[in-house]
DRENBA-994657 format. One record per residue (C-alpha): residue number from 1; residue in one letter; x, y, z. Coordinates in steps of 0.001 Angstrom, whole numbers, plus 500000, padded with zeros to 6 digits. Example, Ala and Ser with C-alpha at 12.3 -4.5 7.8 and 13.67 -1.06 7.14 Angstrom:
    nr   rest       xx       yy       zz
     1      a   512300   495500   507800
     2      s   513670   498940   507140
end
This chain:
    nr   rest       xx       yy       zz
     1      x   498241   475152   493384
     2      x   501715   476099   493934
     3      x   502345   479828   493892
     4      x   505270   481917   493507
     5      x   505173   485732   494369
     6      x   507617   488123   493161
     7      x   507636   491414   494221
     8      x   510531   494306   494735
     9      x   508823   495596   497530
    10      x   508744   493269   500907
    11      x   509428   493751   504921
    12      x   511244   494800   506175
    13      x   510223   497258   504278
    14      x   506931   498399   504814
    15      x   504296   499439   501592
    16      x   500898   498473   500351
    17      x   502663   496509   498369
    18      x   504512   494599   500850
    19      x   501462   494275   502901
    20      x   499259   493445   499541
    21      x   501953   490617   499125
    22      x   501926   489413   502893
    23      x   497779   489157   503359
    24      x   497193   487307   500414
    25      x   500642   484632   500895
    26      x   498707   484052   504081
    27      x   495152   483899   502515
    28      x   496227   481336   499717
    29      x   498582   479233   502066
    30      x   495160   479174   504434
    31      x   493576   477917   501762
    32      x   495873   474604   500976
    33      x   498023   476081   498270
    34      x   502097   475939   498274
    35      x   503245   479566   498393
    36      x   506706   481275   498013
    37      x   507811   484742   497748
    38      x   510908   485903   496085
    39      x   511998   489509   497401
    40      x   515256   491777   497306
    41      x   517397   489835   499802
    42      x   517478   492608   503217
    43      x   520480   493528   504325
    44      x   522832   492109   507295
    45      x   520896   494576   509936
    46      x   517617   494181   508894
    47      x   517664   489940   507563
    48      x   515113   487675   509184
    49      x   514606   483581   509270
    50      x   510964   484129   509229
    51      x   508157   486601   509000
    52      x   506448   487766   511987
    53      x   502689   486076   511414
    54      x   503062   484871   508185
    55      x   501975   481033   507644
    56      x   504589   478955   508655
    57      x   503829   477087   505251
    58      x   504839   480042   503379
    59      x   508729   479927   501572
    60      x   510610   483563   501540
    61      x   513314   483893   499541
    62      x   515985   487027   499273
    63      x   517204   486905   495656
    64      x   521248   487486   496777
    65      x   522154   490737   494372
    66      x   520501   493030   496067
    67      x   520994   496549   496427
    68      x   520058   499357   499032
    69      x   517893   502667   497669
    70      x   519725   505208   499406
    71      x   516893   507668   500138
    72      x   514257   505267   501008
    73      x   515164   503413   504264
    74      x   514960   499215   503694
    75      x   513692   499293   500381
    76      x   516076   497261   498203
    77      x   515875   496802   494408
    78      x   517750   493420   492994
    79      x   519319   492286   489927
    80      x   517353   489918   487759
    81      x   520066   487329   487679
    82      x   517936   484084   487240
    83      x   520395   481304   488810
    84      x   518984   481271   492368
    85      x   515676   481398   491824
    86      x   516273   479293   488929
    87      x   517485   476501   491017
    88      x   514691   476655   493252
    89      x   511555   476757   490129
    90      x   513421   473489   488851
    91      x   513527   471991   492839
    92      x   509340   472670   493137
    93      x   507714   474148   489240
    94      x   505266   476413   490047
    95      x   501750   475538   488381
    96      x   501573   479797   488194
    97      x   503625   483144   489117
    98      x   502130   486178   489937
    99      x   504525   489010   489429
   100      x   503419   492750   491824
   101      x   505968   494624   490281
   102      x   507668   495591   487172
   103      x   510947   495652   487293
   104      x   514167   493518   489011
   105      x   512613   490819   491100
   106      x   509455   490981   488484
   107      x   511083   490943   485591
   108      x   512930   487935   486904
   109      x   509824   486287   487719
   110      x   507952   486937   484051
   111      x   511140   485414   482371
   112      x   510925   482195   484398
   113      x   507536   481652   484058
   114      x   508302   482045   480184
   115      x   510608   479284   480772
   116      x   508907   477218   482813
   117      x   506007   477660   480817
   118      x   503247   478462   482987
   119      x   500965   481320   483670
   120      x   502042   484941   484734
   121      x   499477   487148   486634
   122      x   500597   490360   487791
   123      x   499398   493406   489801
   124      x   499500   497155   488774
   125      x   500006   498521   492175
   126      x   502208   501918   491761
   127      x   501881   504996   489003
   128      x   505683   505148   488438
   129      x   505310   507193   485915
   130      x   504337   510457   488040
   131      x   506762   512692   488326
   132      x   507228   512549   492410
   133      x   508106   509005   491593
   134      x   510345   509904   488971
   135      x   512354   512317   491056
   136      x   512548   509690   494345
   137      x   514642   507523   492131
   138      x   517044   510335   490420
   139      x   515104   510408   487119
   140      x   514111   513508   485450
   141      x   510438   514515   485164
   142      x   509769   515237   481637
   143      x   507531   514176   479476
   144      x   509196   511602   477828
   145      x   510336   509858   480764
   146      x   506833   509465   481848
   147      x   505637   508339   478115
   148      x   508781   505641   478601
   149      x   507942   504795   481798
   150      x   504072   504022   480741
   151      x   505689   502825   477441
   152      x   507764   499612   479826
   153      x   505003   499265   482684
   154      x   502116   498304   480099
   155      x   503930   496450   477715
   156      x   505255   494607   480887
   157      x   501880   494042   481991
   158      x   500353   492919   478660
   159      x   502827   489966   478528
   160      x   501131   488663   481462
   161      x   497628   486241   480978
   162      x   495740   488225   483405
   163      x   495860   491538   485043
   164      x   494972   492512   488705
   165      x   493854   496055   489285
   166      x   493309   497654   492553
   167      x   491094   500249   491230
   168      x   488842   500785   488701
   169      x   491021   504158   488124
   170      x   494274   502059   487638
   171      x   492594   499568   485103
   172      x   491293   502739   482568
   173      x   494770   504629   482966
   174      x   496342   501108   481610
   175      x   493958   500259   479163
   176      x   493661   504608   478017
   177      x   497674   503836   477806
   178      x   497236   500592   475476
   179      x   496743   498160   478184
   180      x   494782   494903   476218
   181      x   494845   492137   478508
   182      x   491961   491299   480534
   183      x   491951   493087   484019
   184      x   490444   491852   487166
   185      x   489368   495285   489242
   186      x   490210   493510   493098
   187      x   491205   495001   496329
   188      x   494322   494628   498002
   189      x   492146   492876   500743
   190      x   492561   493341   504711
   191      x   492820   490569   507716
   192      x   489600   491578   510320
   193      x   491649   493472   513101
   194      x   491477   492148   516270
   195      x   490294   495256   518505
   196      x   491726   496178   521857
   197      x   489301   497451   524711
   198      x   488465   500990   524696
   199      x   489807   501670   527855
   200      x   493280   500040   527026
   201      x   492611   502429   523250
   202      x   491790   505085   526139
   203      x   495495   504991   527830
   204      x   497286   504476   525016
   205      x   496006   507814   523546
   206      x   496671   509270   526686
   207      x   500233   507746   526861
   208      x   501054   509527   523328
   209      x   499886   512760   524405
   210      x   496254   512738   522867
   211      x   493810   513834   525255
   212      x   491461   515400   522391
   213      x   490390   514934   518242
   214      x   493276   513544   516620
   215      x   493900   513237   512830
   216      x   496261   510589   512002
   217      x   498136   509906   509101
   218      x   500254   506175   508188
   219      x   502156   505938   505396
   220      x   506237   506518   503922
   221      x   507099   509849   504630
   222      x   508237   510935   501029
   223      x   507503   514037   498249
   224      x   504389   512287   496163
   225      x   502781   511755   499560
   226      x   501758   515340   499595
   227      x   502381   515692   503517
   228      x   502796   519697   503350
   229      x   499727   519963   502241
   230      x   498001   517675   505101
   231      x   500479   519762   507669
   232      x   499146   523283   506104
   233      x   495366   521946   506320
   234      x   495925   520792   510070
   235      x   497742   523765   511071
   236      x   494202   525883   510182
   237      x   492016   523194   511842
   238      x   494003   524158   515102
   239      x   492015   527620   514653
   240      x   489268   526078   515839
   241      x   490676   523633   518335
   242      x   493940   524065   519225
   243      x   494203   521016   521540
   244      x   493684   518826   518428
   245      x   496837   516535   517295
   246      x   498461   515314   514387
   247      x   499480   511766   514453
   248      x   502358   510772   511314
   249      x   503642   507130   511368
   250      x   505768   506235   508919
   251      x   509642   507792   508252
   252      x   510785   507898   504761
   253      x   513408   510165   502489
   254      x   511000   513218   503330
   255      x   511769   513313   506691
   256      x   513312   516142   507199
   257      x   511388   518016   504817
   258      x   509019   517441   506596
   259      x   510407   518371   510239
   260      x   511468   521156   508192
   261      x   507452   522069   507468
   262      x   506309   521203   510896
   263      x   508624   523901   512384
   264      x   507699   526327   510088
   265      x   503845   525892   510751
   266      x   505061   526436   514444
   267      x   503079   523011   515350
   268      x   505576   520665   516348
   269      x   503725   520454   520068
   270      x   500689   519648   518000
   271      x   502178   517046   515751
   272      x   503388   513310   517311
   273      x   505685   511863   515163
   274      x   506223   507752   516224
   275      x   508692   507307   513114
   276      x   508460   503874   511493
   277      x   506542   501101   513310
   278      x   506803   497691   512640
   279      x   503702   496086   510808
   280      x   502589   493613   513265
   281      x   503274   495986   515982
   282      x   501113   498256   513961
   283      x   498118   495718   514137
   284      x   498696   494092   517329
   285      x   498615   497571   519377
   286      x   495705   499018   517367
   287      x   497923   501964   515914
   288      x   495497   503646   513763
   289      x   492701   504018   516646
   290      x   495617   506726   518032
   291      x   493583   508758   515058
   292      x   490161   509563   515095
   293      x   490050   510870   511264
   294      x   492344   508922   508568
   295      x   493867   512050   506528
   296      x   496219   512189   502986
   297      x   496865   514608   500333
   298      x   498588   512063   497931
   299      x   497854   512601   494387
   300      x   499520   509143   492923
   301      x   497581   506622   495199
   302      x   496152   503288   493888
   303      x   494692   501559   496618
   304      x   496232   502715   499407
   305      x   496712   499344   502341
   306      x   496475   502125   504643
   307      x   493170   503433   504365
   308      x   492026   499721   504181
   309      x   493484   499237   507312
   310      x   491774   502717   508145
   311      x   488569   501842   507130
   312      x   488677   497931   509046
   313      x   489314   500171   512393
   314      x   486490   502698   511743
   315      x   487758   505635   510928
   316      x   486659   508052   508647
   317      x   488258   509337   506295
   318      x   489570   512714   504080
   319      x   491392   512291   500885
   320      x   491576   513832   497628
   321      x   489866   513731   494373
   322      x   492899   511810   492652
   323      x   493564   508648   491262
   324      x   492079   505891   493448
   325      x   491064   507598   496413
   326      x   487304   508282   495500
   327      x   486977   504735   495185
   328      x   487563   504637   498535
   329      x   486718   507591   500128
   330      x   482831   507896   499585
   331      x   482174   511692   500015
   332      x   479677   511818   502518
   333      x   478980   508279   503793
   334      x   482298   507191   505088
   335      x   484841   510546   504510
   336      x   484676   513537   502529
   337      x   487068   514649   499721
   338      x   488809   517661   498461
   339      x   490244   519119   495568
   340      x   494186   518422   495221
   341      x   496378   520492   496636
   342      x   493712   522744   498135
   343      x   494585   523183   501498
   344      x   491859   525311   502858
   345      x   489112   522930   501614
   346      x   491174   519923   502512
   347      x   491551   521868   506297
   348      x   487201   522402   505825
   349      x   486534   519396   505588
   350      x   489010   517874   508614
   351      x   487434   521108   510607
   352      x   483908   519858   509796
   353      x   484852   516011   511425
   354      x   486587   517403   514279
   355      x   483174   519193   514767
   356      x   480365   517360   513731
   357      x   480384   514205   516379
   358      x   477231   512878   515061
   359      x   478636   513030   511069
   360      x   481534   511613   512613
   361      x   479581   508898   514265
   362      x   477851   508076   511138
   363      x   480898   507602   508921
   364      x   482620   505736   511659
   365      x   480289   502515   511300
   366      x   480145   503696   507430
   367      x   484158   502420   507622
   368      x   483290   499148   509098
   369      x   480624   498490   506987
   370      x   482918   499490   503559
   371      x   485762   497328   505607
   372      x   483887   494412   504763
   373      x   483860   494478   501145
   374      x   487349   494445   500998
   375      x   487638   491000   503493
   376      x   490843   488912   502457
   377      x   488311   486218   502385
   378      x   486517   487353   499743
   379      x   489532   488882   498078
   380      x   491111   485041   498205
   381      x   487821   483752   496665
   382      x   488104   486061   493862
   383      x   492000   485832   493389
   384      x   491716   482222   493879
   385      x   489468   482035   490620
   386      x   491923   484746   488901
   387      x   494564   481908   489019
   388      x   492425   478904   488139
   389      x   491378   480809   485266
   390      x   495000   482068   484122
   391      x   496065   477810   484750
   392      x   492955   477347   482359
   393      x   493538   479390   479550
   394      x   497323   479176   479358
   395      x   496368   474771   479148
   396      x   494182   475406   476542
   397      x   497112   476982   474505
   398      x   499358   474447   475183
end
């Protein structure tokens, strides 16, 4: 098959999205099938020839009119201005485009594929519609911006033939919101991580500072990530050990509001803040495994890439009862969850990991073993029938 991707959100800026995007380009190209991605073009600074461990096979393209988002560092949102992605459909038709987001490089992907003709899967990956969201792009949080916003994201998706959902809770917000195309419920998907030696694990905790229990947190740094929250719970699990750590990776336009909460708490020698660390870096030096509990407070996840990743290194996890995080986090076998927003029974709960070894323990090889449902293998299988069948039905109309 020959594949075209087009998503708003790609390295070097760093999302599920953009790591949703990346595994499966590399599962399908594994696989035998032509694959290009069409992204934002990055600016000067941050522009790359090719993709650190992405499949040489694999085409990128940076549509040219693109423009920076000022308060989210290397995101870029472009124009949907057809001619150079145009010229490059009529070089190589696709036989299918799957679009992973809804507006300028995915709107400019549905139109082609109307006028080339050929099948149009796309992936509900991000709740723009809550009002964090809103407010990170300058748009006001009422109640009819959010009915818009629905309004545009699920008529968008019910042009496509078929839907991809993350999570089951996804797929019933669409369909409660008029969604009536049929919806695929499939993971993101994760690569098996290659896993240093403890004792190398060993030193590089010790080279960060960590010589106890450390929570860690990877993510954007940003207001619908709910970070005060996970700052105000840690800052009470500290009661009972105060030699524990906080571990944020990620930078974002909440930065400083953040910084901002951390001195306030008075736990900025218990917090280690790396900033933003590149992706394969990420992987390569086992970054999570700096944590020993996976911890977020975000109300607006779908299928975080993040706690995937979280899960494939073993670590349990504590999340809360919102959106697609219960799919994740099974309370009890691999994590335990909270009510939103609750900080004392979100800091509980941490408390109760840092504490209980043997619980611990027992939701650590609960991760691995809920790590392995969500294999980009089987992911690729099940995507990989997604698009036969979307080829199918749209040659059965013709």
């Amino acid at each position: 098959m020959r594949i075209c991707l087009f998503t708003d959100s790609f390295l070097p800026y760093i999302s599920g999205v953009s790591s949703a995007v990346y595994n499966q380009a590399n599962e399908m190209a594994r696989r035998g099938h032509s694959v290009s991605i069409f992204h934002p073009r990055a600016s000067k600074a941050d522009s790359f020839e090719t993709v650190p461990g992405l499949d040489s096979s694999v085409s990128v393209y940076g549509l040219p009119f693109s423009v920076p988002t000022f308060n989210i560092p290397k995101l870029r949102w472009s124009m949907p201005l057809f001619l150079y992605s145009y010229r490059r459909l009529r070089q190589d038709p696709p036989d299918l485009v799957h679009v992973h987001t809804e507006f300028g490089c995915g709107l400019e992907g549905m139109l082609l594929a109307r006028w080339k003709n050929v099948p149009i899967v796309g992936t509900f990956h991000t709740f723009f519609a809550e009002p964090d969201y809103l407010r990170q792009f300058y748009l006001p949080a009422f109640g009819w911006t959010q009915k818009l916003m629905w309004k545009y994201s699920v008529g968008f998706f019910n042009r496509c033939n078929q839907i991809v959902s993350p999570s089951e809770s996804v797929r019933d917000h669409l369909v409660s919101r008029g969604m009536w195309r049929p919806t695929t419920v499939l993971s993101n998907g994760i690569e098996r991580m290659s896993l240093r030696p403890p004792e190398e694990i060993e030193a590089f905790r010790k080279s960060m500072g960590i010589e106890d229990f450390a929570f860690i947190y990877i993510g954007r740094v940003s207001p619908e990530k709910s970070l005060e929250v996970a700052l105000e719970a840690f800052a009470l699990t500290l009661e009972a050990n105060p030699k524990a750590k906080f571990v944020l990776i990620g930078n974002g336009p909440g930065d400083e509001a953040v910084d901002a909460k951390i001195e306030e708490l008075g736990i900025k020698d218990s917090v280690i803040r790396t900033g933003r660390v590149e992706r394969d870096i990420l992987m390569k030096q086992n970054y999570p495994l700096l944590g020993d509990v996976f911890v977020t407070a975000s109300k607006t996840e779908n299928q975080p890439v993040s706690i995937l990743e979280a899960l494939a290194f073993g670590l349990p996890l504590v999340g809360p009862r919102a959106k697609g995080i219960p799919e994740l986090v099974d309370d009890g076998v691999n994590g335990l969850i909270f009510e939103p927003d609750d900080v004392r029974e979100m800091a509980e709960r941490m408390t109760r990991l840092m504490e209980d070894r043997e619980l611990h323990g027992r939701m650590r090889q609960a991760s691995l073993d809920a790590a392995a449902t969500h294999d980009l293998q089987h992911v690729g299988d099940r995507l990989e029938a997604v698009y036969r069948l979307a080829i199918e039905e749209k040659e059965r109309e013709i």
